[in-house]
N, C-alpha and C positions, 0 to 999 in steps of 0.2 A: 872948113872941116871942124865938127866938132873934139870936145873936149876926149870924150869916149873914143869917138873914131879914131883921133890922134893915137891915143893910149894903145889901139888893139894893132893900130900899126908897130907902134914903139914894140911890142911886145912878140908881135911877128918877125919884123926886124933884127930884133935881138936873138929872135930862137933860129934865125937863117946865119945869124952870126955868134954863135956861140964862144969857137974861138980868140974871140975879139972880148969876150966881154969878160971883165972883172969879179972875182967873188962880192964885193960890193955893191957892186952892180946890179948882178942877181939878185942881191937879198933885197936892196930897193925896190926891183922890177915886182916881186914876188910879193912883198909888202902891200905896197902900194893895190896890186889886183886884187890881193886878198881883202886890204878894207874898201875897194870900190866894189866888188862882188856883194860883199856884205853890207855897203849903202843900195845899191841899188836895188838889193832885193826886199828892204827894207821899201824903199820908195816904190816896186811894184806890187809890195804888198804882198808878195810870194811867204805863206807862212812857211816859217823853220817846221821841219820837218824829220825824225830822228836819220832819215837818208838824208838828207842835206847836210844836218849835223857831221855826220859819219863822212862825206863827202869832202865836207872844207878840212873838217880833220886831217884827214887822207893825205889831201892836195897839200897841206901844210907840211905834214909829215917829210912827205917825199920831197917836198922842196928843200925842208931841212937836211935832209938825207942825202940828197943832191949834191947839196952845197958843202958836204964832206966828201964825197969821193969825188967828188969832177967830174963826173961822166959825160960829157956832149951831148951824147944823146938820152940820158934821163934830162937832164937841162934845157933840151927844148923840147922833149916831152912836157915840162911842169910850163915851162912858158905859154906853150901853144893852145892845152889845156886850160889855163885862164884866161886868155885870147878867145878863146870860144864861148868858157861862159859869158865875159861880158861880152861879149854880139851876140849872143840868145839874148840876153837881159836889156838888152839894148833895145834889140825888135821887141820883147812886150812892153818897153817904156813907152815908145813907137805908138806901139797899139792902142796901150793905155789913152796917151794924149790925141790920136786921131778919134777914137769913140768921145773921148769926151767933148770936144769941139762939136763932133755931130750931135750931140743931148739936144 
């Protein structure tokens, strides 16, 4: 299993067990998606975009936001949600690398 795949487990995981997880925890989890989100889009090449922009903003926001009132379920809202982009970003890395092997 890769490095990625581990990660969207870890992050699924965590949003299936909220309860369990620490406010530190969270900020790590949320860290960590937020600057893999923001390599990988870099490595797919995906140009920033002022909706992208507005987007990670957003996701950061509410995470932060999160992480003060405690809510369960905004908390794996914001998990689940970075969980999904990187497995979107994942399959175009995917993509990217089987096109290129076929050149």
């Amino acid at each position: 299993m890769s490095y990625t795949a581990a990660f969207i487990s870890e992050l699924t995981r965590a949003a299936n067990e909220v309860d369990k997880l620490s406010t530190g925890e969270y900020r790590r989890l949320v860290e960590r998606a937020v600057r893999m989100v923001r390599e990988m889009r870099l490595e797919t090449g995906t140009r920033p975009s002022r909706g992208i922009y507005v987007a990670m903003g957003d996701l950061e926001i509410a995470a932060l936001m999160t992480e003060a009132a405690a809510n369960n379920d905004e908390v794996e809202g914001v998990l689940l949600n970075l969980a999904g982009m990187i497995r979107a970003l994942k399959i175009m890395m995917d993509g990217k690398i089987d096109v290129r092997k076929s050149d």
